[in-house]
VEXDREN-2710 file (C-alpha; in Angstrom, 1 decimal):
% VEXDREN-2710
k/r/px/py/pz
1/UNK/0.0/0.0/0.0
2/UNK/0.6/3.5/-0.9
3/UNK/0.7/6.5/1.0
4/UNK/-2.6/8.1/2.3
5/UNK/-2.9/11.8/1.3
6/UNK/-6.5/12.1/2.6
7/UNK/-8.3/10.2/5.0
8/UNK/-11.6/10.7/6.1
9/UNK/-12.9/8.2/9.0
10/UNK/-17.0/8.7/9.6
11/UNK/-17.2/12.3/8.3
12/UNK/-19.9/13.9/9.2
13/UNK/-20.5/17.4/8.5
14/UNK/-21.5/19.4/11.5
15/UNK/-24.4/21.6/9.5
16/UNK/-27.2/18.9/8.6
17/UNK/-28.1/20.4/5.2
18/UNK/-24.4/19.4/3.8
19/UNK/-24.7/16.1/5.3
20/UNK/-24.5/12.6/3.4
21/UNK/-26.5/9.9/4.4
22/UNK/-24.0/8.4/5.6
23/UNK/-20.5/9.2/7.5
24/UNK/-18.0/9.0/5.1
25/UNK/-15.1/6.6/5.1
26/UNK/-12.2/7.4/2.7
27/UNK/-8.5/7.1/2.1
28/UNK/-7.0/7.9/-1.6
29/UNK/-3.0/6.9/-1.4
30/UNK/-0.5/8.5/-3.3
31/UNK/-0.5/7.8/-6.9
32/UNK/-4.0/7.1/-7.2
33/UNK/-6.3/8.6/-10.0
34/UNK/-10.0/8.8/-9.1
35/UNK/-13.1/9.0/-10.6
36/UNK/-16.2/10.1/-8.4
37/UNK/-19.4/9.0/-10.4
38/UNK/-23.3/8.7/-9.8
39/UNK/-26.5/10.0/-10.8
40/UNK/-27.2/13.9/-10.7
41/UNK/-28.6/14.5/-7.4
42/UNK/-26.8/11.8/-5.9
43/UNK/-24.5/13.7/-3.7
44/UNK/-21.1/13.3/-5.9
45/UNK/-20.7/17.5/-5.2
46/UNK/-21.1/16.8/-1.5
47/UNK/-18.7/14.4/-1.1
48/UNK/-16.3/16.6/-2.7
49/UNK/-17.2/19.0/-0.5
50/UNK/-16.4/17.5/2.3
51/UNK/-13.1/15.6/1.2
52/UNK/-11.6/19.4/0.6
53/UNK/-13.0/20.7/3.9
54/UNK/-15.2/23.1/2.9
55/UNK/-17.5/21.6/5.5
56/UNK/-16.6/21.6/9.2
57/UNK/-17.1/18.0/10.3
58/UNK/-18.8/16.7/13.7
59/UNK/-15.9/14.7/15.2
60/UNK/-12.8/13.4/13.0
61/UNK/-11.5/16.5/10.6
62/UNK/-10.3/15.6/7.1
63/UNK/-6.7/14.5/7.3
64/UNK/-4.3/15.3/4.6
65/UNK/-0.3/14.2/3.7
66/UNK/1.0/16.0/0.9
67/UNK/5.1/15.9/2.5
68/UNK/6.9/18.1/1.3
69/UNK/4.0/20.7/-0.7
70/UNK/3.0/20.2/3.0
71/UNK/-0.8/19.5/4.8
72/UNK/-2.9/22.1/3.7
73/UNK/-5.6/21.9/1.8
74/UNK/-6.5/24.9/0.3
75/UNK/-2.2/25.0/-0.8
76/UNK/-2.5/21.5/-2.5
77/UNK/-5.9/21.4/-3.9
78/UNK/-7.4/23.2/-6.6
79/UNK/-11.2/22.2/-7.4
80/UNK/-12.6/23.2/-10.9
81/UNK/-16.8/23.4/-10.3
82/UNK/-19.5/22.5/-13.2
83/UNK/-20.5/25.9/-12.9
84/UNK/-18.6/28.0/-15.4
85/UNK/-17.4/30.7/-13.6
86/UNK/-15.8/34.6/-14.3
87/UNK/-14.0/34.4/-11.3
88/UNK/-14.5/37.3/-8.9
89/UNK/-17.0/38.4/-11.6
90/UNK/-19.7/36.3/-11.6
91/UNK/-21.7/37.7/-9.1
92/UNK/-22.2/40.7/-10.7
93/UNK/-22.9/38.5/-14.6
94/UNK/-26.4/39.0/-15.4
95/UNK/-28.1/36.9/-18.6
96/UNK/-27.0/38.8/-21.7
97/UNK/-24.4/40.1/-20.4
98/UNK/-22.0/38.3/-22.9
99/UNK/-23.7/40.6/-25.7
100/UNK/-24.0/43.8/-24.6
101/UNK/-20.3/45.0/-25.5
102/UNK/-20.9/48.7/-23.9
103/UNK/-20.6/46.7/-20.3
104/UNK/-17.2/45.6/-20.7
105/UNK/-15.2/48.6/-18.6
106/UNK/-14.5/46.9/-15.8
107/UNK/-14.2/43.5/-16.9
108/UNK/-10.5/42.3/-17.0
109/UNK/-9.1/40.5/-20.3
110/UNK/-7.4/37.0/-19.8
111/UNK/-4.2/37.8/-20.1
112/UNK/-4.9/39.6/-16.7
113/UNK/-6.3/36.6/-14.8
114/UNK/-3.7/34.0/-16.0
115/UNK/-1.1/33.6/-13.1
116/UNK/2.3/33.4/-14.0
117/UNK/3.9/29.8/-14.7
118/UNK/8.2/29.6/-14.3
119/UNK/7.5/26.5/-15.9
120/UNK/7.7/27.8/-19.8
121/UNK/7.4/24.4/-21.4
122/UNK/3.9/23.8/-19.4
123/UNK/3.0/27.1/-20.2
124/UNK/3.5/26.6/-24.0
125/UNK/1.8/22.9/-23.9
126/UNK/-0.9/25.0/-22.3
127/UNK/-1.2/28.1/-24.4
128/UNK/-1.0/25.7/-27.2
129/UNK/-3.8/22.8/-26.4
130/UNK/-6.4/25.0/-25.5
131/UNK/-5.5/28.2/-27.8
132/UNK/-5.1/30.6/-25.7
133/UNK/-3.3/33.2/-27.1
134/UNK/-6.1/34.1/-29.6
135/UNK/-8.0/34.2/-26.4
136/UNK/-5.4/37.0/-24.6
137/UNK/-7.0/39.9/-25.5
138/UNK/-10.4/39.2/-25.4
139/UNK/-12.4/39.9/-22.4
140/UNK/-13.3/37.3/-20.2
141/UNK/-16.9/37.3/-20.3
142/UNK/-17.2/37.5/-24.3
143/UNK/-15.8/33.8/-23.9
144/UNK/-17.9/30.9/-25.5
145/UNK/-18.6/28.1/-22.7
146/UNK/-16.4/25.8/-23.9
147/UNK/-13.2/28.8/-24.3
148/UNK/-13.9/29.5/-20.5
149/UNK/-13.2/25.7/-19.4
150/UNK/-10.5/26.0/-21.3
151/UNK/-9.0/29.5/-19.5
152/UNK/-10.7/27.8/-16.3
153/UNK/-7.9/24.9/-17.1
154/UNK/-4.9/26.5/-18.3
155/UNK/-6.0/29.1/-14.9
156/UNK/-5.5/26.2/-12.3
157/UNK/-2.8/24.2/-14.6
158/UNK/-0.5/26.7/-14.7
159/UNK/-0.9/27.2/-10.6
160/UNK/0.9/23.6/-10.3
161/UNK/-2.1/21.9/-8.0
162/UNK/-0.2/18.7/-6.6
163/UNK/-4.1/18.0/-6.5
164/UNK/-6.5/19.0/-9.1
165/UNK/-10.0/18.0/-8.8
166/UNK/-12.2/18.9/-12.0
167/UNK/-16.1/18.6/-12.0
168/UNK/-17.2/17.4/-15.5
169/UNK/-14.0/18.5/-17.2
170/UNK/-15.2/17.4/-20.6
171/UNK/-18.5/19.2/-20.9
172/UNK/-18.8/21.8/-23.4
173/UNK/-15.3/20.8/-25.3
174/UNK/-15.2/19.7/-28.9
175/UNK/-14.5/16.2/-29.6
176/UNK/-10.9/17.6/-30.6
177/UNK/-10.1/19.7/-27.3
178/UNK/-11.6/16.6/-25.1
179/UNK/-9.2/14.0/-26.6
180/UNK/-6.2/16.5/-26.0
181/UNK/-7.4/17.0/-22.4
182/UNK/-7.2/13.8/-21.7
183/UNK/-3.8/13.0/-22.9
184/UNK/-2.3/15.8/-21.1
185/UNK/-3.6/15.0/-17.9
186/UNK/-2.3/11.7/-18.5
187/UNK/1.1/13.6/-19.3
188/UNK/1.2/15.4/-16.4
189/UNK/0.4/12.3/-14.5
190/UNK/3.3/10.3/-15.5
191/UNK/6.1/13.3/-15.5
192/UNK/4.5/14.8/-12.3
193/UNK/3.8/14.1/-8.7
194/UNK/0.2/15.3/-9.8
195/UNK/-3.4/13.4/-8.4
196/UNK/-6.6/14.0/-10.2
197/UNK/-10.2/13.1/-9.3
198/UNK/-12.5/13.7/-11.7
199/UNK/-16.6/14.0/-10.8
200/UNK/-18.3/12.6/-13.2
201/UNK/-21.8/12.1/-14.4
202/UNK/-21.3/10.5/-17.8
203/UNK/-19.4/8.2/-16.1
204/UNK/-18.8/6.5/-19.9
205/UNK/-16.5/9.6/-20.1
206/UNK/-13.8/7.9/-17.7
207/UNK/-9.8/8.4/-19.1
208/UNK/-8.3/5.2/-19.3
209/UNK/-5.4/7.0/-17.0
210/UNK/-8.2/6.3/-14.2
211/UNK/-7.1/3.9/-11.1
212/UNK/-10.3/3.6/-9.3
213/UNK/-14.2/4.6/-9.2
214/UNK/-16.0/6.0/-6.1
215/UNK/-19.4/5.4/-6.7
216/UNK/-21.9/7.9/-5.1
217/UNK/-25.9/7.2/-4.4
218/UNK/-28.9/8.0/-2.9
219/UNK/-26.5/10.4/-0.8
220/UNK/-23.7/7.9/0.2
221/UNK/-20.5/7.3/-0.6
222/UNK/-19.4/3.8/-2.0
223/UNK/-16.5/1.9/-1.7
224/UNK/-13.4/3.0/-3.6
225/UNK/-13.2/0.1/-6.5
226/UNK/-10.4/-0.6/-9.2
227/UNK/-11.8/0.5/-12.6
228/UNK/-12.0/-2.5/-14.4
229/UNK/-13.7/-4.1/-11.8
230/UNK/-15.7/-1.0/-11.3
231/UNK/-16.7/-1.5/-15.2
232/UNK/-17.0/-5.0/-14.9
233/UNK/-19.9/-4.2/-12.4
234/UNK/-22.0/-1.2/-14.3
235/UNK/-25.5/-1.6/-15.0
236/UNK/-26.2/-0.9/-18.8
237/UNK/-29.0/1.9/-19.7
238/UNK/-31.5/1.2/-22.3
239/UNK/-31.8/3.7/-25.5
240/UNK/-34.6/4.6/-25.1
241/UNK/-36.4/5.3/-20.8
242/UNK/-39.3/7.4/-22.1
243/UNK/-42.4/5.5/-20.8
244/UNK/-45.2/5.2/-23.2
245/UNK/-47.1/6.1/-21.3
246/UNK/-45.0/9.9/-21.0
247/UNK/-44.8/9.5/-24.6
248/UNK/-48.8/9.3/-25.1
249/UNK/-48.9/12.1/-23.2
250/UNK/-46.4/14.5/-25.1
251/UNK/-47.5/13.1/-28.5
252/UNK/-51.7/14.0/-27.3
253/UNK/-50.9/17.9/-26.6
254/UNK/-53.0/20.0/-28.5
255/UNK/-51.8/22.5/-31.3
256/UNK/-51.3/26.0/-30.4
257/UNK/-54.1/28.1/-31.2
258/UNK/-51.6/31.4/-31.0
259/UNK/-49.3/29.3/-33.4
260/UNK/-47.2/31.5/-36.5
261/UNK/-47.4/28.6/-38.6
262/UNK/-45.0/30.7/-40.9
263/UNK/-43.1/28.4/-43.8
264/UNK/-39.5/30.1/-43.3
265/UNK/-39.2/29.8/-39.4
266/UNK/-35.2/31.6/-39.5
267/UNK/-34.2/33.4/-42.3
268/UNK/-30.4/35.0/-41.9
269/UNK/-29.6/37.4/-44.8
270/UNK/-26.0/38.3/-44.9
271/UNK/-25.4/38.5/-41.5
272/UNK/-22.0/39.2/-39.9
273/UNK/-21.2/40.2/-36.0
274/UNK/-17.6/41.5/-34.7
275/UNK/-16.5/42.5/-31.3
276/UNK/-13.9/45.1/-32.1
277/UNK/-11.5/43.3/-34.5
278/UNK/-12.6/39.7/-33.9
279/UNK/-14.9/38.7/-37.0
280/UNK/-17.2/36.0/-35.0
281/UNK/-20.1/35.4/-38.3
282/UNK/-18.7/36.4/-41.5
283/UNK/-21.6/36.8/-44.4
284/UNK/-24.0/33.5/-43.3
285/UNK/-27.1/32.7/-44.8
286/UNK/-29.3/30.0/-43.2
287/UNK/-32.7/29.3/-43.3
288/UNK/-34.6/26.8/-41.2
289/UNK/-37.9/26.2/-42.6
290/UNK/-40.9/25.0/-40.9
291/UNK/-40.4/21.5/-39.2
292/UNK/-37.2/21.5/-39.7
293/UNK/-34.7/19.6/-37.1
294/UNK/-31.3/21.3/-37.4
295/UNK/-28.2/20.0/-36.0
296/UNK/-25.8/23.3/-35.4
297/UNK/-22.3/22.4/-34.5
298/UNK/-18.5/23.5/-34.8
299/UNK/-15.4/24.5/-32.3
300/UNK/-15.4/26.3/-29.5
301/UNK/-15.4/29.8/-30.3
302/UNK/-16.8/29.3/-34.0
303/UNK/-20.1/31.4/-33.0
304/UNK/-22.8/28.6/-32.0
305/UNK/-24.2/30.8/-29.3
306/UNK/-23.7/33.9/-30.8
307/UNK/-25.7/32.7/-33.9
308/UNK/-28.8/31.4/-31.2
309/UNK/-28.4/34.7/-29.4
310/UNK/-29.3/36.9/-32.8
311/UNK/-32.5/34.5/-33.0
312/UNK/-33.4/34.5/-30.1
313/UNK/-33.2/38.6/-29.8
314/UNK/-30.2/38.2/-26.8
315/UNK/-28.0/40.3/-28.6
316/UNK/-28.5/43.5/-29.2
317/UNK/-26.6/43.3/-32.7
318/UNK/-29.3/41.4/-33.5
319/UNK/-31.8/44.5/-34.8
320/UNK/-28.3/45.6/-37.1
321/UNK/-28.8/42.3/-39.2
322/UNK/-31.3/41.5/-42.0
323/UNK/-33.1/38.2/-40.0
324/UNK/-36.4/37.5/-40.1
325/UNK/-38.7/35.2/-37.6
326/UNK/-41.6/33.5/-38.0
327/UNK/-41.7/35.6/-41.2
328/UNK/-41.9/38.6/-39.5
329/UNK/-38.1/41.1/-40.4
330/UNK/-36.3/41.7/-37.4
331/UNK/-37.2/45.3/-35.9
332/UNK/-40.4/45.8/-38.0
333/UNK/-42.3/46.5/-35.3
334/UNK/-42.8/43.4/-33.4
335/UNK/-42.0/43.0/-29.5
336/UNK/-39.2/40.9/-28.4
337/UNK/-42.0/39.5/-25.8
338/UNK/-44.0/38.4/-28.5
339/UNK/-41.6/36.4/-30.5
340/UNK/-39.9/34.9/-27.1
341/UNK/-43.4/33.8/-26.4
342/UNK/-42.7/31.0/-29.4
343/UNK/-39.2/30.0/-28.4
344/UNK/-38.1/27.4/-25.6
345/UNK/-34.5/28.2/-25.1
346/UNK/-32.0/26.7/-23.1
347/UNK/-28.5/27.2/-22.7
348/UNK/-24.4/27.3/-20.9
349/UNK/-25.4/31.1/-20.4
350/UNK/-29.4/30.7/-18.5
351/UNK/-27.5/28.4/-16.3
352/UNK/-24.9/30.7/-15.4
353/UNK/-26.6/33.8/-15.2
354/UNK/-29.5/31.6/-13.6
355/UNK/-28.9/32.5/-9.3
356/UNK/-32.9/32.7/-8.3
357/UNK/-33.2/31.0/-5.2
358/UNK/-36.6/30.3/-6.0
359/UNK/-38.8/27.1/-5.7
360/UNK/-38.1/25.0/-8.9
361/UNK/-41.5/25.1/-10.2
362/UNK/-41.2/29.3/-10.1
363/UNK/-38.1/28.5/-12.5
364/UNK/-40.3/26.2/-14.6
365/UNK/-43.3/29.0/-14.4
366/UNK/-40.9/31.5/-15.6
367/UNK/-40.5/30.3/-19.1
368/UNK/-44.3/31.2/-19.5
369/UNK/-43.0/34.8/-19.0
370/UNK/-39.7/34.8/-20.8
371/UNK/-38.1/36.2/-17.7
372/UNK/-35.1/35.2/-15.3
373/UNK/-36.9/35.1/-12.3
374/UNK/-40.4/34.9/-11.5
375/UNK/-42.1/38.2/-11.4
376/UNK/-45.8/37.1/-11.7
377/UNK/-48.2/35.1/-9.5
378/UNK/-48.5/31.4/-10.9
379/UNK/-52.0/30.7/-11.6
380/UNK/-53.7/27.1/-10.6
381/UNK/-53.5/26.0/-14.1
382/UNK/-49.8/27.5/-15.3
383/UNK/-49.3/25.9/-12.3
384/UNK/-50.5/22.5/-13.3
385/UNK/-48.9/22.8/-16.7
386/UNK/-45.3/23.5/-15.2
387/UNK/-46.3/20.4/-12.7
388/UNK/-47.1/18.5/-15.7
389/UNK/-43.9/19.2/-17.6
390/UNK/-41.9/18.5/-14.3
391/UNK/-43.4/15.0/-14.2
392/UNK/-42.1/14.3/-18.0
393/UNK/-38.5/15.6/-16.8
394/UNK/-39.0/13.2/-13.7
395/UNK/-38.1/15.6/-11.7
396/UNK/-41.8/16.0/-10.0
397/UNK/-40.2/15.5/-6.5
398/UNK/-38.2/18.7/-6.8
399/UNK/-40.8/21.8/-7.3
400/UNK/-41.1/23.0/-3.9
401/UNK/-37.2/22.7/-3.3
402/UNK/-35.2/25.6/-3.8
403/UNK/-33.1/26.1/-7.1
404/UNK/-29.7/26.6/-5.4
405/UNK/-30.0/23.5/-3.3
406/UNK/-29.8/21.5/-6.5
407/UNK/-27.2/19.8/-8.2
408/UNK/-26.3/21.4/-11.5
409/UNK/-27.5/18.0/-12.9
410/UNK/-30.5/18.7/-11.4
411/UNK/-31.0/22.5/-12.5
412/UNK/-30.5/21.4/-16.1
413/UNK/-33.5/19.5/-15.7
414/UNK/-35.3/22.5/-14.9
415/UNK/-34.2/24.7/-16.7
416/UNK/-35.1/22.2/-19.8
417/UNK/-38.6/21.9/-18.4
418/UNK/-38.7/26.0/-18.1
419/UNK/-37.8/25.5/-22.1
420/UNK/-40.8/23.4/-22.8
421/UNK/-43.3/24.7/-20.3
422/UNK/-45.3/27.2/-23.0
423/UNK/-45.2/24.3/-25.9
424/UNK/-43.0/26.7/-28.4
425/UNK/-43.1/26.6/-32.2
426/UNK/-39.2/26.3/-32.0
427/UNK/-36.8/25.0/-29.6
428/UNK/-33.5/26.1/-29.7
429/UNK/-31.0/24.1/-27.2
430/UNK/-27.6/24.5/-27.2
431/UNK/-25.7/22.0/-25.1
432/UNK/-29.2/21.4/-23.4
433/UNK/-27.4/17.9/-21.7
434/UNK/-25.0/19.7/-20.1
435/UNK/-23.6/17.7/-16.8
436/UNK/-26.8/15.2/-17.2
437/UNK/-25.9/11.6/-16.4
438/UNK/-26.8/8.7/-18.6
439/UNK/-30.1/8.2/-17.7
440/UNK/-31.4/12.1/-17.7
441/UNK/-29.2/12.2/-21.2
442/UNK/-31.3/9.2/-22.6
443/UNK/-34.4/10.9/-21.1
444/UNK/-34.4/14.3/-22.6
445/UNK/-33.5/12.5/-26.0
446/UNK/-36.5/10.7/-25.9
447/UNK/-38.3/13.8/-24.4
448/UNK/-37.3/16.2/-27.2
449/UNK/-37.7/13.5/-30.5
450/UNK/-41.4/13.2/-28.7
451/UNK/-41.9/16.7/-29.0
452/UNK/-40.5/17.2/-32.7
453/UNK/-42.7/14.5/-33.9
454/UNK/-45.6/16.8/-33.3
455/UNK/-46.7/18.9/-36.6
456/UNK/-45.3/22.3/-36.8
457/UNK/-42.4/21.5/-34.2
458/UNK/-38.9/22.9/-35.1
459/UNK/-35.6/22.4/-33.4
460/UNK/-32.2/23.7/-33.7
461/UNK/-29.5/22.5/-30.9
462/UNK/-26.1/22.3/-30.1
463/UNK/-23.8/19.5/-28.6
464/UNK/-20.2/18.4/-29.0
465/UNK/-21.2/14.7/-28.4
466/UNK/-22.7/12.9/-31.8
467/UNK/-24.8/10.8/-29.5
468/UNK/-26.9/13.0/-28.0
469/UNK/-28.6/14.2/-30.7
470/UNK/-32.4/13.2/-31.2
471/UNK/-33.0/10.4/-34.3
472/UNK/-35.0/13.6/-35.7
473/UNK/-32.4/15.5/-36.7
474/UNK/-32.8/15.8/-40.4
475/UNK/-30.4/18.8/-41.4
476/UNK/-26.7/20.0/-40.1
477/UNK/-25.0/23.3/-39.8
478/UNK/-21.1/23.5/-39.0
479/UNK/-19.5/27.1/-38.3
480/UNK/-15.8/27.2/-38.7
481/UNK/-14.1/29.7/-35.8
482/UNK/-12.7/32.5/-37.7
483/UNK/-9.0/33.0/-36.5
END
């Protein structure tokens, strides 16, 4: 046996809302690689939580052995959260905020957040991998989701954790960028003292640079297992968990009687965007037509948000370009409101900018007002339809609980519901399965083919994984990052 560099021995946090079930029992030795994995909701962020003593525990404290880095904590660990975060700056990131250029005064560029690295070769495998330098100058909330895991990365790499724990770390990468990750961390493994635990909920996402598996459910912590064996054990997940009986249900909803019904849905004439010298859409034409299942995909940084936040009227450059919606030219005299009213929209940038501690059904009951927050008085039947949609999303058991409280797998869910709660003309989702584990992926699949197979349904979405696209899709758009 190894050395033990943390040892918990029945953990049990002293504040009973950041309690698991169960005390925990834990040792990781040196040299081990870890991957933490379970269900969303299942506690995986807790457990985390406590093995990096954010938690005061009842009776035995965390224990750590790190030699010569020496014993602290908060000197040896570094802990990467699913939340993308702007640093000292998200509290003050509103939804939007990424498009409205006129906000970006105070907002530091990344050059000025990147600590300095004596290791120059790391640096440059760094800079390299995740391109940072075309990122230098830009500032750090005009990043696209996936560029800010990547600055989020190369931030905590170049700090030289001898333990770096990473929640999700392959969420919102390209299939390019995740491949790379993987086979540096494995790099750094073998040429440096380095530990990594990764927290997982597509737990068919674990490296092959993995040791051993801590399962976590139902709020407990399972016993560390050696990966093969861990994989030896894993129950398989059927295509398709939609129960007909949900599927009835979705396919029976009525039509809209305030439907557009229009033939050309999105119409992009010519339409370009630049921030300052960076050329983001250059010239694209697109139409999606009515019915129409779109597939939008391409790098990180290539403009796949951008391009949803001109449709979906986020960005004020939006009313500068020749688009038309539902047949209707933008700024012709229609209200945002009213052409929100047709769209269910999720996406990396709600979530962030979503911090209402609000029951989860007033997030669902929001979507029926466009609005981040709920600013209206639910009525008994809105409030039976957001129920309703809450029970498809199986997440019935979580409307009365507040939004915070939940794991980010678990706000995904209703945030998707939110999206679907006012039965819109279009959906647009970009990266709706975002931190979802295999289950709740398989789930919204079936959820949003369902939907689409209704007349007059049409989808656009985003994803970096081929597999989690709906057998609907019928058409594909790939944006190529302008350097």
């Amino acid at each position: 046996m190894g050395r033990t560099v943390i040892s918990i021995l029945n953990g049990v946090a002293r504040n009973p809302a950041y309690r698991l079930a169960q005390p925990v029992n834990l040792e990781i030795e040196e040299g081990e690689q870890i991957a933490v994995v379970g269900r969303n909701g299942a506690g995986k962020s807790l457990l985390i939580d406590t093995l990096t003593g954010k938690y005061p525990l009842l009776m035995n404290e965390v224990e750590y052995d790190f030699r010569s880095s020496g014993s602290s904590a908060f000197a040896n660990i570094k802990y990467i959260t699913f939340r993308d975060s702007y640093g000292d700056y998200d509290a003050t990131y509103y939804y939007q905020q990424r498009w409205n250029t006129h906000d970006l005064d105070d907002i530091p560029l990344v050059r000025d957040l990147l600590p300095p690295c004596e290791n120059r070769e790391l640096k440059q495998i760094l800079y390299g991998l995740f391109g940072v330098e075309s990122m230098l100058d830009k500032h750090i909330i005009l990043l696209s989701s996936g560029e800010l895991r990547k600055f989020q990365l190369t931030k905590t790499l170049l700090s030289g954790p001898r333990m770096l724990i990473i929640d999700n770390p392959f969420i919102g990468l390209d299939a390019q960028t995740r491949e790379l990750l993987q086979q540096l961390l494995q790099k750094l493994i073998e040429v440096t003292s380095l530990q990594v635990i990764l927290v997982l909920s597509k737990d068919d996402d674990i490296p092959s640079f993995i040791t051993h598996v801590i399962p976590v459910a139902d709020r407990c912590c399972g016993e560390k297992t050696a990966l093969a064996t861990y994989l030896d054990s894993r129950e398989s997940v059927p295509e398709h968990v939609l129960s007909d009986g949900k599927r009835k249900r979705i396919s029976g909803l009525p039509c809209c009687e305030e439907a557009y019904h229009a033939d050309r849905v999105v119409e992009l004439r010519k339409v370009s965007i630049r921030y300052g010298e960076r050329t983001i859409l250059n010239d694209l034409d697109w139409v999606v037509k009515l019915g129409e299942k779109w597939a939008l995909s391409g790098q990180n940084g290539s403009g796949k948000s951008t391009l949803l936040s001109l449709i979906c009227a986020d960005n004020p450059q939006s009313y500068a370009c020749d688009i038309s919606l539902f047949g209707r030219p933008r700024g012709s005299g229609e209200s945002i409101w009213e052409i929100k009213k047709h769209i269910g929209y999720v996406s990396p940038e709600m979530h962030r900018a979503y911090l209402k501690n609000l029951p989860a059904i007033d997030i669902v009951a929001s979507g029926l007002h466009d609005s981040v927050g709920l600013y209206k008085k639910v009525h008994a039947d809105d409030k039976a339809v957001c129920e309703w949609w809450m029970d498809i999303f199986g997440i019935a058991e979580l409307k009365d609980r507040n939004f915070l409280y939940l794991s980010s797998g678990e706000q995904r869910m209703v945030l998707l519901a939110r999206a679907f709660v006012k039965d819109p003309e279009l959906l647009v989702l970009d990266e709706p399965l975002h931190g979802l584990d295999i289950y709740n992926r398989r789930l919204v699949k079936d959820v949003i083919d369902t939907f689409c197979q209704r007349e007059g349904k049409t989808l656009i979405m985003v994803t970096h994984y081929e597999e989690e696209l709906p057998d609907c899709i019928g058409h594909r758009l790939y944006l190529k990052r302008n350097v």
